[in-house]
PLY file of the C-alpha trace (Angstrom):
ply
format ascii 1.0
element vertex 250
property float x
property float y
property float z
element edge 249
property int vertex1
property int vertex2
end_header
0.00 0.00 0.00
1.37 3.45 -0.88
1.23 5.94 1.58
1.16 9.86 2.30
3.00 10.59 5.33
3.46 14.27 5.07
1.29 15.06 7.41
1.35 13.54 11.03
-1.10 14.23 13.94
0.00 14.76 17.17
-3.28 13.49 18.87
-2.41 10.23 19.78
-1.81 7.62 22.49
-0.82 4.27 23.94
-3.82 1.68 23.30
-5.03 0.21 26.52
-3.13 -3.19 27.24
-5.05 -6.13 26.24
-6.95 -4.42 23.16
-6.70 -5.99 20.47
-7.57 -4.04 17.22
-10.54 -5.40 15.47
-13.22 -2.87 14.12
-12.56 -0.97 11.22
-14.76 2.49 12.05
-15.54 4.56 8.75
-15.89 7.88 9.10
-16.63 11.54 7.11
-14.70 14.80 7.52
-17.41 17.28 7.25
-15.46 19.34 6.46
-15.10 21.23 2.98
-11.88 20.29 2.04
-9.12 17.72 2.61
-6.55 19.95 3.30
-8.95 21.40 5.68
-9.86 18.10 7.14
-5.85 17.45 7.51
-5.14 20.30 9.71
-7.92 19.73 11.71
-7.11 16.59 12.64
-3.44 17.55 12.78
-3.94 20.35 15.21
-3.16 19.66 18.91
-5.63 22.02 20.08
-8.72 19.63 18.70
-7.84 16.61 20.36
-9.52 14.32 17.52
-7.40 12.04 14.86
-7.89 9.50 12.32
-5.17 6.86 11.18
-5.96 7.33 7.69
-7.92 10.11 5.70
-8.63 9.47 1.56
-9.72 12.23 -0.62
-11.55 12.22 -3.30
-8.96 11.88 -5.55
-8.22 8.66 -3.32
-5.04 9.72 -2.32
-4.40 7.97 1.19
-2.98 9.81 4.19
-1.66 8.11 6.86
-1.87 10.78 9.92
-1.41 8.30 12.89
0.44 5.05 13.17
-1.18 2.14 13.43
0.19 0.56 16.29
-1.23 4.17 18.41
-4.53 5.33 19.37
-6.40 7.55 17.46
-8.65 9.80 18.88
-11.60 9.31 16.31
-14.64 7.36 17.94
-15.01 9.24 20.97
-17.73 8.60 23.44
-18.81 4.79 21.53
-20.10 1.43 22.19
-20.10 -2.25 20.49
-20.90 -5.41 21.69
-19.99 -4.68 25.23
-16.81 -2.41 24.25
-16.49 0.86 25.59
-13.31 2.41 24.66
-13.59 1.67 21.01
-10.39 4.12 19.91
-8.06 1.61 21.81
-9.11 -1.69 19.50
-10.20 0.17 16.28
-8.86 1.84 13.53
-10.31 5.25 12.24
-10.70 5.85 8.62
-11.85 9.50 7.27
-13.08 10.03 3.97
-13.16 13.24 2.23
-16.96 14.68 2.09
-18.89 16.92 3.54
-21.63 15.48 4.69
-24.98 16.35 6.00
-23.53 19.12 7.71
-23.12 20.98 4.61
-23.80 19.40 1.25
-23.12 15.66 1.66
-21.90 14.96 -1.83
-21.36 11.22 -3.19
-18.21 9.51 -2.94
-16.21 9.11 -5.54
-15.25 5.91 -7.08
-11.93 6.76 -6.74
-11.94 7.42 -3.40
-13.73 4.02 -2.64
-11.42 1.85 -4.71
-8.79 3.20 -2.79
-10.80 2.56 0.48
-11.37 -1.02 -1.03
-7.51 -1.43 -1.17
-6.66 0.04 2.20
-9.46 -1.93 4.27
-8.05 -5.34 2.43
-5.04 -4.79 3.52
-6.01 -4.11 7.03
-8.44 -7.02 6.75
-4.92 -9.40 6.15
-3.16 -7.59 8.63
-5.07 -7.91 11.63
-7.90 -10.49 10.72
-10.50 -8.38 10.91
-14.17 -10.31 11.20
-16.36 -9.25 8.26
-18.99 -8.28 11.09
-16.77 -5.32 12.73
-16.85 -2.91 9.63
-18.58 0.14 10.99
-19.66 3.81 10.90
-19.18 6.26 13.52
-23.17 5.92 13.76
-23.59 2.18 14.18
-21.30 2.93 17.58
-22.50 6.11 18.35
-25.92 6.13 17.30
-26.88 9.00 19.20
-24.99 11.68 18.44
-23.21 10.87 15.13
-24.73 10.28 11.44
-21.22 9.33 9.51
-20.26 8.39 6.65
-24.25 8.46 6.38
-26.52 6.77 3.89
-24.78 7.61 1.03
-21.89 5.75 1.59
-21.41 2.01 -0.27
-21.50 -0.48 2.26
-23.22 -3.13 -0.40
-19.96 -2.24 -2.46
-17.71 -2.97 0.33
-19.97 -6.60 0.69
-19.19 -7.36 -2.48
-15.65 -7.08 -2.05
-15.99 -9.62 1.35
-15.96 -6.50 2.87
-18.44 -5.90 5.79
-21.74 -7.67 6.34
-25.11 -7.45 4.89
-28.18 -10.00 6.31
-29.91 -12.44 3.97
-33.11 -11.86 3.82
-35.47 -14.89 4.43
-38.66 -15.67 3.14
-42.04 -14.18 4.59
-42.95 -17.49 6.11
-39.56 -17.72 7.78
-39.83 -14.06 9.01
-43.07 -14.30 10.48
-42.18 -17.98 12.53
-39.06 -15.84 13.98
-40.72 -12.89 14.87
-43.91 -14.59 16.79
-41.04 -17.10 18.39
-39.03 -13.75 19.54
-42.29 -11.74 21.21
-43.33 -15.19 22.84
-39.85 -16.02 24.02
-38.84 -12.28 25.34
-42.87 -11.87 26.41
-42.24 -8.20 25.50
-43.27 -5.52 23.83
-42.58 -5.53 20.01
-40.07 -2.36 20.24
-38.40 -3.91 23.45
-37.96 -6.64 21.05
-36.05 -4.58 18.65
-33.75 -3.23 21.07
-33.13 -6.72 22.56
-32.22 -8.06 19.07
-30.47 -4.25 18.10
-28.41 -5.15 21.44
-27.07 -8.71 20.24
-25.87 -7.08 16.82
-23.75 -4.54 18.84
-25.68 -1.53 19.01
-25.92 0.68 22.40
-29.53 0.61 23.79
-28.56 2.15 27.09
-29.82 5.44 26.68
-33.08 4.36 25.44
-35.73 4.22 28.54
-39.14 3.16 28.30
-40.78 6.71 26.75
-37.71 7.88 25.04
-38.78 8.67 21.58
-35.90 10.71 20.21
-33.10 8.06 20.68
-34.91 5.68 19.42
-35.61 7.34 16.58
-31.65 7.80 16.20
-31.15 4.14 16.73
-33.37 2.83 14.06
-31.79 5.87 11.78
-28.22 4.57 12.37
-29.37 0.84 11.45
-31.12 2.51 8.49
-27.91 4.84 7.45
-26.26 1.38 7.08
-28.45 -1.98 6.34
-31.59 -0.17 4.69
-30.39 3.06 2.74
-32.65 3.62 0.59
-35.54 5.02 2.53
-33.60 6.63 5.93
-36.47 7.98 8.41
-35.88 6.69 11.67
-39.40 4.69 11.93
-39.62 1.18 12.64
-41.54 0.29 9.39
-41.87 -3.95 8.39
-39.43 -3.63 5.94
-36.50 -2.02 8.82
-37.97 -4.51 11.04
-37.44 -7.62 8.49
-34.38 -6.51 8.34
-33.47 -6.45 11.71
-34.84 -9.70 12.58
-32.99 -11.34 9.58
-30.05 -9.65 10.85
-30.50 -10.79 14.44
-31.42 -14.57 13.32
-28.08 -14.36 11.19
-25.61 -13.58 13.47
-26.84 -16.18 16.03
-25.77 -18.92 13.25
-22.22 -17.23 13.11
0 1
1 2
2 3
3 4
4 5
5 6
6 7
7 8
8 9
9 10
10 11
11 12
12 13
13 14
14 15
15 16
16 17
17 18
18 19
19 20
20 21
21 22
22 23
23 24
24 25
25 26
26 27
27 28
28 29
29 30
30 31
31 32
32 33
33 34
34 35
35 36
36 37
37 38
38 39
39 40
40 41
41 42
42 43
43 44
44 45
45 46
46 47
47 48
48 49
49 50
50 51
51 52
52 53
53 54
54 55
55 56
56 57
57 58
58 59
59 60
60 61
61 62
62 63
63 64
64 65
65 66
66 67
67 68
68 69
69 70
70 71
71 72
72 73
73 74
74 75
75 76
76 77
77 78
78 79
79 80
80 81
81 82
82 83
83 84
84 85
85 86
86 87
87 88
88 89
89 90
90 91
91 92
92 93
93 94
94 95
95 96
96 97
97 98
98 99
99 100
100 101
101 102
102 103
103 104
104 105
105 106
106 107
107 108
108 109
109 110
110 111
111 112
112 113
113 114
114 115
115 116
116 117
117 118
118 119
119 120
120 121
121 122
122 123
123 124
124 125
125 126
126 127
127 128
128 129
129 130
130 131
131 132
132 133
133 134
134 135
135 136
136 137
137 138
138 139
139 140
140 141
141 142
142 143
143 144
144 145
145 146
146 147
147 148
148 149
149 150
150 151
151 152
152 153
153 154
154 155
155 156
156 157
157 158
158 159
159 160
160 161
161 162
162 163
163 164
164 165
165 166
166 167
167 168
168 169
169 170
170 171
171 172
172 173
173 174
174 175
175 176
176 177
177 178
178 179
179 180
180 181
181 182
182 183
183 184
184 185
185 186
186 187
187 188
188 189
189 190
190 191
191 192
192 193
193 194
194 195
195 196
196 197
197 198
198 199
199 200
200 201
201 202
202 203
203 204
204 205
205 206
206 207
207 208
208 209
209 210
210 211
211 212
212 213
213 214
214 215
215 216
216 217
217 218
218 219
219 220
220 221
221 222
222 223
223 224
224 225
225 226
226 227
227 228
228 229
229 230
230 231
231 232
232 233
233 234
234 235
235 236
236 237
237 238
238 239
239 240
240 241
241 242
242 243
243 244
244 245
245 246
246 247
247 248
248 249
């Protein structure tokens, strides 16, 4: 892999002993350029870092080393891990996002992505399930790299993971066998199945609305993109049980 290391970020640290790297968190800049981006996350008075950023041109910038913690996840959860930054590495990608005008990314920029995550893949045997975006492990607050990013691109490349979808008869025998075994409500069921695929549900308590509105969003920004609305509609909900009935087969 060929590198650009003329930039360097000082905003960095030792990762925690005993974490092992393996999630892969994708990120966007929002920010309107890449040299912009750069010296943000260059700048010692920011305290935030990525180990990689790719432009659009997909030039690939290597701004912490990989053996260090980045500061990129911040406050983040998945599957019981707390302190993401010290067993992850942070990839930024050039675009704006829906901060300002959230362009599409370029196919140059993904191939490159493509190249870089394969050889991180190799490198530290990353599982196809721990590809993720800033809002799959920090649902709440974050929205990157958003709905327009490629994850089906990145599964086609053995990249990532997407859930098979079963048939109606098979959905409907799994979802009345979930309700009956939890003997819960249906959205309780949700966030008990959202909770097994790796998603926070902490801050979600029995009348909170908003958040879990931002939790289905976040599941929607990366498993059902093309209709992103933060309601628990049958086809999000398929999805999510097909997901959920998947991973317990793993």
């Amino acid at each position: 892999m060929k590198f650009i290391n003329k930039y360097k970020s000082v905003n960095f640290n030792l990762r925690k002993k005993g974490h092992k790297i393996k999630y892969i968190i994708l990120h966007y800049t929002a920010i309107k350029t890449d040299y912009e981006a750069i010296q943000h996350l260059i700048d010692k008075k920011n305290k935030v870092s990525s180990h990689f950023l790719i432009n659009k041109k997909g030039r690939i910038f290597s701004l912490v080393d990989l053996k260090k913690r980045a500061w990129h996840a911040g406050k983040s959860f998945w599957k019981g891990d707390r302190d993401i930054n010290s067993n992850s590495i942070g990839i930024e990608l050039d675009n704006t996002g829906h901060y300002i005008n959230f362009e599409r990314y370029t196919k140059k920029q993904i191939d490159s992505l493509i190249k870089l995550l394969n050889f991180l893949k190799k490198k530290y045997d990353i599982d196809n399930l721990n590809f993720l975006g800033h809002s799959d492990i920090s649902p709440f607050r974050k929205s990157d790299p958003g709905e327009k990013f490629p994850w089906r691109e990145l599964f086609k490349n053995n990249l990532g993971f997407f859930p098979i979808e079963l048939t109606e008869g098979e959905y409907k025998k799994i979802k009345k066998q979930l309700k009956l075994k939890q003997n819960k409500s249906l959205k309780q069921s949700v966030l008990y199945m959202l909770s097994k695929i790796g998603y926070d549900i902490s801050q979600i308590e029995k009348n909170n609305k908003e958040n879990f509105f931002l939790l289905i969003r976040a599941y929607q920004m990366h498993f059902r993109q093309k209709l992103v609305n933060g309601k628990l509609d049958k086809e999000t909900l398929k999805l999510i049980i097909c997901h959920f009935n998947q991973i317990l087969t793993i």
